[in-house]
Wavefront OBJ file of the C-alpha trace (Angstrom):
o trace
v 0.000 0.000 0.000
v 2.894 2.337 1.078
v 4.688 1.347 -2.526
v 1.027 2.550 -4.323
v 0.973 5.708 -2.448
v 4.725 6.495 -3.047
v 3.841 6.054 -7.052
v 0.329 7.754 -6.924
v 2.937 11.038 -5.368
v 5.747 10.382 -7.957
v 2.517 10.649 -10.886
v 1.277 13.856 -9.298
v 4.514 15.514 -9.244
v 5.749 14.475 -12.348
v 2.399 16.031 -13.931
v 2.843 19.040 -12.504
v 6.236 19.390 -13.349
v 5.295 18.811 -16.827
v 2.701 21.594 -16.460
v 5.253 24.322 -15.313
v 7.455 23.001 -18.017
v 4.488 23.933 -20.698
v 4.049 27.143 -18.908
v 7.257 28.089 -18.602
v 7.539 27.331 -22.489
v 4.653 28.688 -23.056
v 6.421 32.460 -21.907
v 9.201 32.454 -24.656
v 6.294 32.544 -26.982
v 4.357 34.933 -28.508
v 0.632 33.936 -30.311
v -0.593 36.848 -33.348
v -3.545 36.728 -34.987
v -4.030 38.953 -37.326
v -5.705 40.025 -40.845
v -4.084 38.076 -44.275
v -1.411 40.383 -45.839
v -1.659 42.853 -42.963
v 2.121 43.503 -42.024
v 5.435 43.479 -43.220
v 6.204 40.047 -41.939
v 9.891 40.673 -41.618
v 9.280 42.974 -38.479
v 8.189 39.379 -37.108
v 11.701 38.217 -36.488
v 13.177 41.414 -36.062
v 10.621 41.767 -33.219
v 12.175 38.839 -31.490
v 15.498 40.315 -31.956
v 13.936 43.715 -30.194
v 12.365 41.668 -27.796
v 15.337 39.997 -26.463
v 17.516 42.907 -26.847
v 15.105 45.003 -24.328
v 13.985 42.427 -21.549
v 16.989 40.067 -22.097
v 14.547 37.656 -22.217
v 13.863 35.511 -25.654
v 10.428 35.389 -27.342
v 9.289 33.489 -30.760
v 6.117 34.350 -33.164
v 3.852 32.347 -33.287
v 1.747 34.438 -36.478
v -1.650 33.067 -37.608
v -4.391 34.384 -39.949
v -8.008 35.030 -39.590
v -10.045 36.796 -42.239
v -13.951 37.294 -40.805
v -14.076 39.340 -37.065
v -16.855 37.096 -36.142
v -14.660 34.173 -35.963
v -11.646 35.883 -34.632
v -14.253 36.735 -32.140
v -15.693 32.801 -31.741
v -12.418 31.501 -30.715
v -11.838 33.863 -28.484
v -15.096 33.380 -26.656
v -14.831 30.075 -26.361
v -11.869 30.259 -24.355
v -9.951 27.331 -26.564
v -7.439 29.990 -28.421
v -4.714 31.348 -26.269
v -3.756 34.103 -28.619
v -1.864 36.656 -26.489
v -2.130 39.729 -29.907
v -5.325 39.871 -31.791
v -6.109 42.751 -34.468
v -9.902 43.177 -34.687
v -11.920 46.307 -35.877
v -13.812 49.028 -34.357
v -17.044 47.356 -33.545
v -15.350 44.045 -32.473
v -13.128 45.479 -30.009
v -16.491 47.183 -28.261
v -18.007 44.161 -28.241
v -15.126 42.391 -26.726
v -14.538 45.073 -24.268
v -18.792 44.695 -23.434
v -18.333 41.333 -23.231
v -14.862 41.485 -20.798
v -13.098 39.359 -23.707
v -9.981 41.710 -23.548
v -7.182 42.309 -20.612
v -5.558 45.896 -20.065
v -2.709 46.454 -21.676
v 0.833 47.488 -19.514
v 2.453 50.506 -20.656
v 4.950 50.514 -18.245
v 8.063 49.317 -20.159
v 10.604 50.424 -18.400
v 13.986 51.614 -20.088
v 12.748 51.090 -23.088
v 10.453 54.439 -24.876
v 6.853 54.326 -25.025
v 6.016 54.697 -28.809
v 1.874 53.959 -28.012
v 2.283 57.653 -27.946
v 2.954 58.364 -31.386
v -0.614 57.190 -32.608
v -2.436 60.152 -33.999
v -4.447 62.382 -31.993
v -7.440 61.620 -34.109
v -7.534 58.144 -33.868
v -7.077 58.747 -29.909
v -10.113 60.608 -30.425
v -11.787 57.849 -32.203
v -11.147 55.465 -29.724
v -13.123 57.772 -26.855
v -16.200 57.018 -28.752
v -15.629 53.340 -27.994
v -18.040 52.319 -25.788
v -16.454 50.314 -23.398
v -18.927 49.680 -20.949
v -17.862 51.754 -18.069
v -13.836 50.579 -19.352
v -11.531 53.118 -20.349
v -10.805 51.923 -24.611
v -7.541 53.333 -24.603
v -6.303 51.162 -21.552
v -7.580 48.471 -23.437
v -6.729 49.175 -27.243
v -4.218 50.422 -29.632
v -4.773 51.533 -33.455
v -3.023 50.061 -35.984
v -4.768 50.629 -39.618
v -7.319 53.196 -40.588
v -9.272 54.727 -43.217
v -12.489 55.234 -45.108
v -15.426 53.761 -47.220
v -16.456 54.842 -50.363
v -16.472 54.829 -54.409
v -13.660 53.163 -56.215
v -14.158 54.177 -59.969
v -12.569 54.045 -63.459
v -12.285 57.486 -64.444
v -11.785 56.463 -68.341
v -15.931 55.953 -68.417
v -16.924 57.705 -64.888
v -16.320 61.296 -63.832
v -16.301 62.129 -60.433
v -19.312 64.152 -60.195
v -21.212 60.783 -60.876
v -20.117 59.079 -57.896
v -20.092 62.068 -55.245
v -23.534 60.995 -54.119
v -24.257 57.318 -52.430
v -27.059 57.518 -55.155
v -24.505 56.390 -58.145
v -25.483 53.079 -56.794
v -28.340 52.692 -58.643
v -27.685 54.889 -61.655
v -28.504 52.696 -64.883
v -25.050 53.371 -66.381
v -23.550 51.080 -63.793
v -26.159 47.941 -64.781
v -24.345 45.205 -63.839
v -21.030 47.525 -64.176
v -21.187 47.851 -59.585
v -18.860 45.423 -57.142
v -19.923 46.008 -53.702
v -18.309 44.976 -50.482
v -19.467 41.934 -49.456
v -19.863 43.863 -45.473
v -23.184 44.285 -43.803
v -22.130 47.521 -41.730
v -19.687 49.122 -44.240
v -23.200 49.580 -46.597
v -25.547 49.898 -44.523
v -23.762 52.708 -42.662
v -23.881 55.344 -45.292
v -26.734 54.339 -47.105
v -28.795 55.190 -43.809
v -26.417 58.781 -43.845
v -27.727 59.522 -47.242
v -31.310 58.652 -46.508
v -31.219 60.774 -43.421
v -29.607 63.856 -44.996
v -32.124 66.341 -44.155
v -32.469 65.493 -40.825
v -28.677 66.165 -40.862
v -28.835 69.613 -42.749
v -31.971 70.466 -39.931
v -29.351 69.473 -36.735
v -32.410 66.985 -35.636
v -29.322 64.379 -35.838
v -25.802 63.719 -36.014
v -23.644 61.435 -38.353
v -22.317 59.890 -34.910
v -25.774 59.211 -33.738
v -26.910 57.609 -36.744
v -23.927 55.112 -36.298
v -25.855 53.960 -33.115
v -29.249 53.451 -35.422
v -30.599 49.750 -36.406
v -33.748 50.305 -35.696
v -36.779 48.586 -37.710
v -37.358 51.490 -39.426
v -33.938 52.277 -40.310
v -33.117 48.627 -41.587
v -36.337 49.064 -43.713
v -35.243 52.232 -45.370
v -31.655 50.956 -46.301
v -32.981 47.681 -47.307
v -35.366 49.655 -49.872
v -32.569 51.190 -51.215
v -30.431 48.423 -51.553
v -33.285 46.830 -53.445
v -33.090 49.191 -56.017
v -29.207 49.031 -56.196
v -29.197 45.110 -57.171
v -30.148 45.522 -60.880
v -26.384 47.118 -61.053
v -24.328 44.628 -58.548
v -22.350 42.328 -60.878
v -21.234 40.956 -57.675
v -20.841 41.094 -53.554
v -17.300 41.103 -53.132
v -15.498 40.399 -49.882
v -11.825 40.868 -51.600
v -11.682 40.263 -55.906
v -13.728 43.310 -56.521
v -10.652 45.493 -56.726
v -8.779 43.171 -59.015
v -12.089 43.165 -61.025
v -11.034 46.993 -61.540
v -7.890 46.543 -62.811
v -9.072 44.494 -65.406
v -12.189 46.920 -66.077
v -14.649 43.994 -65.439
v -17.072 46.939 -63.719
v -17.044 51.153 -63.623
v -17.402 50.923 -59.748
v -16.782 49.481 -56.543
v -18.081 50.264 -53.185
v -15.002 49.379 -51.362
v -12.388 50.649 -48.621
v -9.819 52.714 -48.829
v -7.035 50.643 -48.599
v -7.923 48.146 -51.319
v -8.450 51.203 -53.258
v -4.917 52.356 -52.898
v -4.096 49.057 -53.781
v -6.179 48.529 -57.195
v -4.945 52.237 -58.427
v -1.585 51.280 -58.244
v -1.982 47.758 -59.879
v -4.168 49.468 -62.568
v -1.707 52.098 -63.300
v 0.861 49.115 -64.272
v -1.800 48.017 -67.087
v -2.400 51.384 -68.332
v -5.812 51.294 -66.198
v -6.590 55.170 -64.485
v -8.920 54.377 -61.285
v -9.431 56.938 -58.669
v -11.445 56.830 -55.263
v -13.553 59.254 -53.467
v -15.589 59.471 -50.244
v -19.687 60.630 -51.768
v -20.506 64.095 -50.420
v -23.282 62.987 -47.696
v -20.566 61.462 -46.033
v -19.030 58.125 -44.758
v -17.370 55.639 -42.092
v -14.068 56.074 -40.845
v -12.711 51.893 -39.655
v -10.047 51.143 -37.857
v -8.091 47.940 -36.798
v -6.354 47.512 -33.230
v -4.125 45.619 -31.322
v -5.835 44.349 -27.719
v -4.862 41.034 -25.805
v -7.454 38.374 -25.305
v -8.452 37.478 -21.733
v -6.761 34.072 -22.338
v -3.724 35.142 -23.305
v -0.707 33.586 -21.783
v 2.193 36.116 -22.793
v 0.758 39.254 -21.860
v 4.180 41.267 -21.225
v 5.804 40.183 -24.717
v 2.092 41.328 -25.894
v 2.493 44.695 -24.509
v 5.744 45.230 -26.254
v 4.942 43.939 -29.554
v 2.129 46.780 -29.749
v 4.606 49.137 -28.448
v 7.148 47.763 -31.115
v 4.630 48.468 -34.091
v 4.130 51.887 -33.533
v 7.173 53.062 -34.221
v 7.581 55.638 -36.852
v 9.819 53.208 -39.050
v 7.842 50.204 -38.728
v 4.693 52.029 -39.296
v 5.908 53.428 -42.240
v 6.825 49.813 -43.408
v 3.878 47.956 -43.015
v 2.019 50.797 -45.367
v 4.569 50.419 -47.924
v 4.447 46.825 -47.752
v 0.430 46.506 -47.240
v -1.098 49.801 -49.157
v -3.176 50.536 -46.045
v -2.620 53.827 -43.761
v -1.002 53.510 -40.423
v -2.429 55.170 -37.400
v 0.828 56.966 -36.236
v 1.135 60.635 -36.382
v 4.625 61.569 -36.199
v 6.308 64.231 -38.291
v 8.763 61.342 -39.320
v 5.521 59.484 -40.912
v 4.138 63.234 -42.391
v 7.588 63.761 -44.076
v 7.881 60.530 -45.417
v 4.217 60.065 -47.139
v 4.705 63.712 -48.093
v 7.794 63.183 -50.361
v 6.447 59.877 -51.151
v 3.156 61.763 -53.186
v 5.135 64.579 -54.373
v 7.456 61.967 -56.302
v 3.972 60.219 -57.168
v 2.780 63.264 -58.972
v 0.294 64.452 -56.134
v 0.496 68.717 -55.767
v -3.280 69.825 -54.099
v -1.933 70.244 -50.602
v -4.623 69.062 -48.003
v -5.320 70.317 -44.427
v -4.772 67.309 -42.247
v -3.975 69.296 -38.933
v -6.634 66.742 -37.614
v -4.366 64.009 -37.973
v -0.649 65.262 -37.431
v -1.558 68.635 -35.643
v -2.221 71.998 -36.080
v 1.606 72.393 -38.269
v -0.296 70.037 -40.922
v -2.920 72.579 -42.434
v -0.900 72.392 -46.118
v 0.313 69.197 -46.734
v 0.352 67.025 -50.327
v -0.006 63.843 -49.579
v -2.526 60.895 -51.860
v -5.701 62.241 -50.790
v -6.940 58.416 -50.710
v -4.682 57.708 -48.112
v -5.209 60.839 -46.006
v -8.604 62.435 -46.627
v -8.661 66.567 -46.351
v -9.793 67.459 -43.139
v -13.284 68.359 -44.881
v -14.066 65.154 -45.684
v -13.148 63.433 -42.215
v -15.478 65.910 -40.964
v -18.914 64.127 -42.416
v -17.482 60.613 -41.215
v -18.049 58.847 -38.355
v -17.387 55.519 -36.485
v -19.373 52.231 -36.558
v -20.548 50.833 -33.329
v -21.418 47.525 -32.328
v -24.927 46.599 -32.888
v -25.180 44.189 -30.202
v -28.701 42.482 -30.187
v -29.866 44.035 -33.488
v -26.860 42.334 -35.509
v -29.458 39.427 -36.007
v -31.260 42.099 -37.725
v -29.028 43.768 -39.835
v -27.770 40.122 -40.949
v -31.475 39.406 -42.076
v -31.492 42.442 -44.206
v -28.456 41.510 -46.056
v -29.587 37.651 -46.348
v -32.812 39.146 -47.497
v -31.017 41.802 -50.273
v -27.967 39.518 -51.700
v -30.497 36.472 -52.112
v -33.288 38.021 -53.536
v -31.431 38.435 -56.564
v -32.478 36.185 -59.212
v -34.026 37.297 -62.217
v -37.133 35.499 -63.425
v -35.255 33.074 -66.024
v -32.470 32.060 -63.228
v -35.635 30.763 -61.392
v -37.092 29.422 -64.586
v -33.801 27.732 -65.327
v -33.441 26.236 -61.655
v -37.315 25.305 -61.818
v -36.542 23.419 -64.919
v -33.463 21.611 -63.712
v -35.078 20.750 -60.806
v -37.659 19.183 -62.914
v -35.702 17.141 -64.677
v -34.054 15.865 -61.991
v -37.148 14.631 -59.972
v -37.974 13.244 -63.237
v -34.785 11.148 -63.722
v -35.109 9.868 -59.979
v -38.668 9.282 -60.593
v -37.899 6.751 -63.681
v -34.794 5.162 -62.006
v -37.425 3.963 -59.366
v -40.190 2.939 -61.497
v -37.256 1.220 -63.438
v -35.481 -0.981 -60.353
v -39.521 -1.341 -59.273
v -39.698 -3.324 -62.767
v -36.582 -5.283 -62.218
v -37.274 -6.853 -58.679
v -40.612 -7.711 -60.088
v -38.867 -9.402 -63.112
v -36.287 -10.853 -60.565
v -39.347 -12.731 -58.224
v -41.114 -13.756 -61.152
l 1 2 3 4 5 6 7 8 9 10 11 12 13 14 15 16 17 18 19 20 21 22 23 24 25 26 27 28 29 30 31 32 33 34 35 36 37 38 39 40 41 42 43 44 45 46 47 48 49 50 51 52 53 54 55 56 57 58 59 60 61 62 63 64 65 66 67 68 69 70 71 72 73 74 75 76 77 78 79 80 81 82 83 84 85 86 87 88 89 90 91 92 93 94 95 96 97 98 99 100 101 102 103 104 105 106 107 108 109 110 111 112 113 114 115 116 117 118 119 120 121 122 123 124 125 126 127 128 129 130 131 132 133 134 135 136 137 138 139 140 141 142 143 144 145 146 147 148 149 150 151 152 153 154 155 156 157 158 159 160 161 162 163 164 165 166 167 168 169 170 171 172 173 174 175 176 177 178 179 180 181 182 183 184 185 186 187 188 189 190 191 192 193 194 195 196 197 198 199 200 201 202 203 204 205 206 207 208 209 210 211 212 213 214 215 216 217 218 219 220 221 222 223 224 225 226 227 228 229 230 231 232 233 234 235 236 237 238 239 240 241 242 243 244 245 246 247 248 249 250 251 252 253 254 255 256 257 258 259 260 261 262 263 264 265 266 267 268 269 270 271 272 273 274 275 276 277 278 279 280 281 282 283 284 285 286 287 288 289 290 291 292 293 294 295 296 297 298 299 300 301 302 303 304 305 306 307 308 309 310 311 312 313 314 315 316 317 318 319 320 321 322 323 324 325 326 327 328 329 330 331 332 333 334 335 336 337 338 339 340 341 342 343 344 345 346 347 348 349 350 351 352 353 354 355 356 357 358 359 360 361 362 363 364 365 366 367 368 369 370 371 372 373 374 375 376 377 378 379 380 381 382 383 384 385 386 387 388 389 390 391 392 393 394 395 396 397 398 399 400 401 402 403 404 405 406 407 408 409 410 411 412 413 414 415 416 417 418 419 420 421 422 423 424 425 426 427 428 429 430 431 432 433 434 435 436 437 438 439
């Protein structure tokens, strides 16, 4: 009996030792999950260089990929991912924060400089409209991409004054010529600000307030609208509708920003001219930030891969390297996309004083990448629609699949036909061979 207890000890001590050896491994590495082609993945190992070179302490990446927030979001809430850097948008990180899904991040990093600073007083602004649910957003969250929603367009066959109103979307000359992002909130968002315009114009309500509206009647009147858009959608796109533009497979894409930057510069190599602009009634601003999951297991190496991101030079190398628009405001970032459109051919200077400070009121920079501060000033953040996502997911279900034309239902009404047909015969037909067979 003595030798069974003696053995049932040994067991219980080796497992635990195992389990502080898998914790204790568990600390040298470092769990990402972020966006597809959303970094310049050499900062990866040169982060683990940093890393080590800071604490003294050595870290590895451990980089995965998600590309939906909703299931980013599921394995998080299920508590089976241990991801210790996640990268989700606006909306998602105010539902995490509702939901407690997120841990506060440490600035404190001793010796070494605290770059969260350098993000852009605007998007510090942005954040303060996170509704964190009595939580502070910026303890919680750091920027790391930003920009804006709007018209994509070829400008060989579109001029801009036909897609600086939301209505272009169901203008005839884009029959079946119109990609649109395959996004529930992105649309809906400023369809409902151009169907409430004159209660903007009378003051009776805000473009920020309106991002808080899903109600009934609201779902109703975008869903209308939409309606009368589908006779022009060639397609829902969640990511080829930009490469559709560079091969002039449509006029016009209801897209973001970034992939906009992206498709003009691809087009440009073909001899293709697309431009992008945000419509005049206004749009959404989206962002992307780093938090750390509530079951993440590295949260100090967490902290300082944030911290490493925003400096100047690696923000500046993820946008070269990704197309999209970092959220840090430094001169050093100003000076360098400056000189980078001025070699591009860019000369309008633009008043972004909103972004980089009251010094920036006349600065030429790719108006894509940096709206003037005119246009930033009829967009607004998206908020989480908490219980009345169900909603706004019905409305899209309801709009993308109500759009088959009379023959596509003829055609799937006949095939359908001849297929209960076939199976029809094939029974009466092994009916007439076991009868055959017992005979």
């Amino acid at each position: 009996m003595k030798q069974f207890i003696n053995i049932f000890f040994a067991l219980l001590t080796a497992i635990a030792c195992m389990g502080c050896g898998t914790s204790d491994a568990r600390q040298s590495i470092l769990k990402v999950y972020n966006w597809a082609d959303y970094i310049d993945e050499a900062l990866l190992s040169e982060f683990e260089e940093w890393y080590e070179e800071q604490t003294g302490e050595k870290v590895e990446v451990v980089y995965q990929l998600f590309d939906i927030n909703e299931i980013m979001l599921a394995k998080i809430e299920r508590g089976k991912e241990d991801f210790d850097v996640a990268c989700p948008s606006e909306y998602i990180i105010e539902r995490m924060l509702k939901n407690d899904l997120l841990l506060p991040i440490n600035k404190d990093f001793g010796s070494t400089p605290n770059y969260l600073d350098n993000v852009s007083p605007y998007i510090q602004k942005v954040f303060s409209d996170i509704d964190g649910n009595g939580k502070d957003p910026h303890d919680y969250a750091v920027g790391y991409m930003w920009g804006t929603t709007g018209f994509l367009y070829n400008t060989k066959y579109v001029a801009p004054e036909e897609v600086s109103s939301w209505s272009a979307l169901w203008n005839p000359k884009f029959e079946k010529k119109l990609f649109v992002k395959d996004a529930f909130r992105d649309v809906y968002s400023p369809l409902l600000i151009y169907a409430k315009q004159e209660e903007i114009k009378r003051g009776e309500v805000t473009i920020q307030e309106l991002m808080h509206d899903s109600s009934d009647e609201s779902i109703a009147i975008v869903e209308a609208l939409l309606k009368k858009t589908k006779q022009n959608v060639a397609g829902w796109e969640a990511d080829f509708g930009k490469e559709m533009m560079t091969k002039e497979k449509a006029l016009l894409n209801l897209t973001w920003s970034g992939d906009a930057v992206w498709a003009i510069e691809e087009a440009a190599d073909v001899d293709v001219e697309l431009d992008y602009l945000v419509p005049d009634e206004g749009s959404i601003v989206w962002f992307d930030g780093w938090v750390i999951p509530k079951y993440a297991k590295n949260t100090k190496a967490a902290a300082y891969f944030i911290n490493f991101m925003c400096k100047s030079e690696n923000a500046i190398r993820n946008m070269e390297e990704i197309g999209y628009v970092s959220v840090i405001g430094t001169p050093e970032v100003m000076e360098y996309m400056s000189e980078s459109a001025v070699e591009a051919g860019f000369e309008e200077a633009l008043d972004l004083s909103y972004f980089f400070g009251d010094e920036a009121d006349s600065v030429v920079v790719n108006p894509v990448l940096y709206p003037d501060k005119s246009v930033m000033e009829r967009c607004a953040m998206m908020h989480d629609s908490g219980p009345r996502t169900e909603a706004l997911l019905e409305m899209w279900s309801r709009v993308k699949g109500d759009n088959l034309n009379n023959w596509m239902v003829i055609f799937i009404l006949c095939v359908f036909g001849v297929l209960l047909a076939v199976g029809i015969m094939r029974k009466i037909k092994q009916r007439r061979q076991r009868t055959i067979k017992w005979r």
